[in-house]
N, C-alpha and C positions, 0 to 999 in steps of 0.2 A: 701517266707512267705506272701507276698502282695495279692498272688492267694486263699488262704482260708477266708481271712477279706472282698476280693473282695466277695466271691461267698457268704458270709454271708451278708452281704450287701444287694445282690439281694433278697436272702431268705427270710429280713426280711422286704422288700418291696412288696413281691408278694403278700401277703394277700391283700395288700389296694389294688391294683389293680385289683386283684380280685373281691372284694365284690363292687367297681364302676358298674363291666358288672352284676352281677346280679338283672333279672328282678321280678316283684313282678308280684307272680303266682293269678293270683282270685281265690276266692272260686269258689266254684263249686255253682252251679246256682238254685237256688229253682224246675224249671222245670226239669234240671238234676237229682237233688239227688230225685226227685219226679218218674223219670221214672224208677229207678234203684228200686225204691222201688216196684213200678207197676209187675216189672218183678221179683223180690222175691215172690211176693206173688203168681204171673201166679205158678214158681216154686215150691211156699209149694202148690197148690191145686192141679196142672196137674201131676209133680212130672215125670216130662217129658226131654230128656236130654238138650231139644234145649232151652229152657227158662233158666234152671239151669245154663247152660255154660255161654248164653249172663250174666245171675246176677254176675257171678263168672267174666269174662271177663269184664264188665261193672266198677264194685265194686274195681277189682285188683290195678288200678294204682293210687286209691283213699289213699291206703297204702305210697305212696311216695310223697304224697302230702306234699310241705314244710308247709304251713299254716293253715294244718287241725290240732286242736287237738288229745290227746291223746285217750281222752272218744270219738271223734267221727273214729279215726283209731280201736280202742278197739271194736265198733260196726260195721267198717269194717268186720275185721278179723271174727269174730263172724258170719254174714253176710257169709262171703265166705267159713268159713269150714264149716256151715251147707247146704249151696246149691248145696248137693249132691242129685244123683238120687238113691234109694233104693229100694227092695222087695216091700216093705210092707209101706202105707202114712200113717202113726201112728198119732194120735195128736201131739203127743211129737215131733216125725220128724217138722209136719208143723208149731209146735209155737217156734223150735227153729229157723225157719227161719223168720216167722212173727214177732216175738218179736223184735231183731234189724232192722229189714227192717223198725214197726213202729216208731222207733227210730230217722231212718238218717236224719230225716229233723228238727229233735229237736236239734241233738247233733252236727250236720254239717255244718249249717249254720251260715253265717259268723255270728260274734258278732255286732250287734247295738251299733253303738256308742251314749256315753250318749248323750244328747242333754244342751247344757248348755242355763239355763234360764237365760236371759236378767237379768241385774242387776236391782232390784227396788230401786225406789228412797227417798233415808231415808227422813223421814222427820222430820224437828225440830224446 
C-alpha cells in the first residue's frame, strides 16, 4: 500500500518542477511580424505558389506561440487559410489576405508595459 501514496507523491510534485525549467519565449520581433506581412501581401498581388508557402510556413508556428494572444493567433489563422494560390486573384482573394496580414503588427506585438509616473509630491 506505501507504493500508490509513494507514486502520488511524485505526481504531485512534478508540476513545480516542471514549471522551474520553463523558459519565457519572446514575442516575436516588430521586424519579424513585419516581414511575414511583406510576404502576405508579395502573396495577395503575385498569387504565386512560392511566396504563398513561405507566408503559410513563416505564420505556421506563430499558432503555437505560448505568449501570443488570442486576437493575434485568430489573425494568424486567418493569415494562413487565406494564403492559398487560386485560378482567378479576385479582390476578395487578395483582401482576404491583406486585411490580417495589415493587422499582425497591431495585434502581435508584445503589450507596452504601463509606465508608472514618479509619485508627485503633495504639498501642504
Amino acid at each position: 500500500m506505501r507504493l500508490p501514496s509513494l507514486l502520488l507523491g511524485f505526481a504531485l510534485m512534478l508540476p513545480a518542477g516542471v514549471e522551474a525549467k520553463i523558459k519565457k519565449v519572446p514575442f516575436p520581433t516588430r521586424d519579424e511580424l513585419r516581414s511575414l506581412q511583406l510576404l502576405a501581401y508579395s502573396c495577395s498581388r503575385a498569387n504565386d505558389q512560392d511566396s504563398c508557402r513561405k507566408t503559410r510556413t513563416l505564420a505556421d508556428p506563430l499558432m503555437d506561440h505560448p505568449r501570443l494572444s488570442a486576437a493575434c493567433k485568430d489573425t494568424v489563422w486567418e493569415l494562413v487559410q487565406a494564403s492559398q494560390v487560386v485560378t482567378t486573384n479576385s479582390f476578395q482573394r487578395r483582401d482576404s489576405i491583406d486585411r490580417p496580414a495589415r493587422r499582425l503588427t497591431l495585434v502581435c506585438t508584445e503589450p507596452e508595459k504601463p509606465k508608472q509616473e514618479a509619485p508627485s509630491p503633495t504639498q501642504t
